[in-house]
C-alpha positions in Angstrom: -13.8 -136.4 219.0 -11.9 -135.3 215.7 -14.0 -138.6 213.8 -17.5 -137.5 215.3 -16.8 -134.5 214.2 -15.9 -135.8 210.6 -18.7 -138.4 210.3 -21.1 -135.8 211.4 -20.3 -133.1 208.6 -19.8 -136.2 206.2 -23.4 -137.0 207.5 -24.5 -133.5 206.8 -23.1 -132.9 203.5 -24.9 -136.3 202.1 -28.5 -135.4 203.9 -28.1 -132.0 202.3 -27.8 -133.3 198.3 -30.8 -135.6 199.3 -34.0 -133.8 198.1 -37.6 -135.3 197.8 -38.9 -136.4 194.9 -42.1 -138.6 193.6 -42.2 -140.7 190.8 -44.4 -143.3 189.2 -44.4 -146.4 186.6 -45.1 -146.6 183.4 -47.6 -150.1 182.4 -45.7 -151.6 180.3 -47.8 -154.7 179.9 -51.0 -152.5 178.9 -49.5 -149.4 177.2 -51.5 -145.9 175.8 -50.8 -146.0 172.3 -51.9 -142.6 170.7 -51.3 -141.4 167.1 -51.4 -138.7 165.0 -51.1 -137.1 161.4 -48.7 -139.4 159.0 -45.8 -138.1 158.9 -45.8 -135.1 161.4 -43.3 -136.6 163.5 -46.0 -137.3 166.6 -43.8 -138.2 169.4 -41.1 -136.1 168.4 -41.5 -134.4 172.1 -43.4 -135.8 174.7 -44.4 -134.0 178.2 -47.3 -134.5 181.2 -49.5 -131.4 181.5 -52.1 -131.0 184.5 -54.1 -127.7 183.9 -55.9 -126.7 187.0 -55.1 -129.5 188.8 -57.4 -131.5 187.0 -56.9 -134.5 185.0 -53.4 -135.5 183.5 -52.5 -135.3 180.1 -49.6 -135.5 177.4 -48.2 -133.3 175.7 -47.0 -134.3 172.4 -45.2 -132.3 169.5 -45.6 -132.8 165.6 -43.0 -130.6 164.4 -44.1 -131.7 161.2 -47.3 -131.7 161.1 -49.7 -129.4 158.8 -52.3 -127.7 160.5 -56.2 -127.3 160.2 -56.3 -124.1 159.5 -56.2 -122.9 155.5 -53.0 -120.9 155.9 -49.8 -120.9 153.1 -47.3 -121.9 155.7 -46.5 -125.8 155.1 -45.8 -127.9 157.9 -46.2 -125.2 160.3 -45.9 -128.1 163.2 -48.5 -128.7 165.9 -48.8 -129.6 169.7 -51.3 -132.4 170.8 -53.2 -133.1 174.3 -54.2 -136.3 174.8 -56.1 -137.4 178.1 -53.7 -139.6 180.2 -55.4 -143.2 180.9 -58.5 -142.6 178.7 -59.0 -143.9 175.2 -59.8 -140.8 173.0 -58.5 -138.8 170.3 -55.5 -136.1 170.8 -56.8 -132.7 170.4 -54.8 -130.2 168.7 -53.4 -127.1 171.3 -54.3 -124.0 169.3 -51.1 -121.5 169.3 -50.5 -119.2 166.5 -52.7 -119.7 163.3 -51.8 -116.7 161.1 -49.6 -116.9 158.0 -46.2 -115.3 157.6 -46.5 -111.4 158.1 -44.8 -109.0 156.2 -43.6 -105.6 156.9 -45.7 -102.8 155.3 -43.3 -102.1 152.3 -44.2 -105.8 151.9 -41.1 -107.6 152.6 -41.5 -111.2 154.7 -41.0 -111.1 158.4 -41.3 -114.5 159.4 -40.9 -117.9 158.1 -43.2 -120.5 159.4 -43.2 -122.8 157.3 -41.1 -125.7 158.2 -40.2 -123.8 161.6 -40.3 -127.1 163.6 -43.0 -125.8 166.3 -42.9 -128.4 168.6 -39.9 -130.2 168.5 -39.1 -129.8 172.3 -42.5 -129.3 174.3 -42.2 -128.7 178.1 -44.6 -127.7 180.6 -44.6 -126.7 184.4 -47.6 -129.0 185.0 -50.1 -125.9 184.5 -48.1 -123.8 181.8 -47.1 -125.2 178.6 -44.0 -124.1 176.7 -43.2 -124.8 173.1 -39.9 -124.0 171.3 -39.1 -123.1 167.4 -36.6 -124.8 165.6 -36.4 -122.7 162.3 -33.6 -125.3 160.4 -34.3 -124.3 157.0 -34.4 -120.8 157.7 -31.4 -120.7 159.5 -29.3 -123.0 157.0 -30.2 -120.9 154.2 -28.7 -117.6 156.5 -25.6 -119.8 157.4 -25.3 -120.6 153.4 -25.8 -116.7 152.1 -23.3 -115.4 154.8 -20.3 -117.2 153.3 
């Protein structure tokens, strides 16, 4: 009775670590090649989205990459979308276009230039999050401090 009773918790414990999960391959022999700007990193960060249920796509970060917008900030960084088993372009994801802003005695605020926006992209399947990676900025706080 005492080794029923041991095999069945032993049974009970493994079931409840067992979850379900779904899964699918990558083609290897015909793979999605996509591209972006020359030197923006593209590929740094890779995710699927699915806005809406709708068609899949990927998520990829430039955390390099300048964007199309006239702005002073220098490689800003950008996130793509590109449509998951079709053969067009990426699009650009528009986030925040606006240059640095300053306070109103005219001091600098923020530092985008060279921030590293999109160095880690994730999204939920519907919601997409991006993170900041401000290197520069926060070497040159780490260097003044000492």
């Amino acid at each position: 009775m005492e080794r029923r009773r041991k095999l069945g918790l032993s049974l009970a414990l493994i079931l409840s670590y067992l979850q379900w999960t779904t899964s699918f391959n990558l083609d290897i022999d015909k793979p999605y090649v996509f591209s972006g700007p020359k030197g923006s990193y593209f590929g740094f960060s890779v995710d699927f989205f699915q806005p809406n249920n709708k068609q899949s796509n990927i998520l990829i970060g430039a955390p390099r990459a300048n964007t199309s917008s006239a702005s002073t900030v220098v490689e800003r960084g950008a996130v793509y979308t590109c449509p998951w088993q079709k053969s067009s372009d990426c699009t650009q994801v528009q986030f925040d276009n606006t240059d640095d802003r300053e306070n109103i005695d005219g001091v600098q605020m923020e530092f985008k230039s060279n921030q590293w926006f999109g160095a880690t992209v994730r999204s939920d399947g519907e919601h997409i999050l991006v993170s900041v990676m401000s290197l520069s900025q926060y070497s040159q706080m780490v260097n003044t401090s000492w």
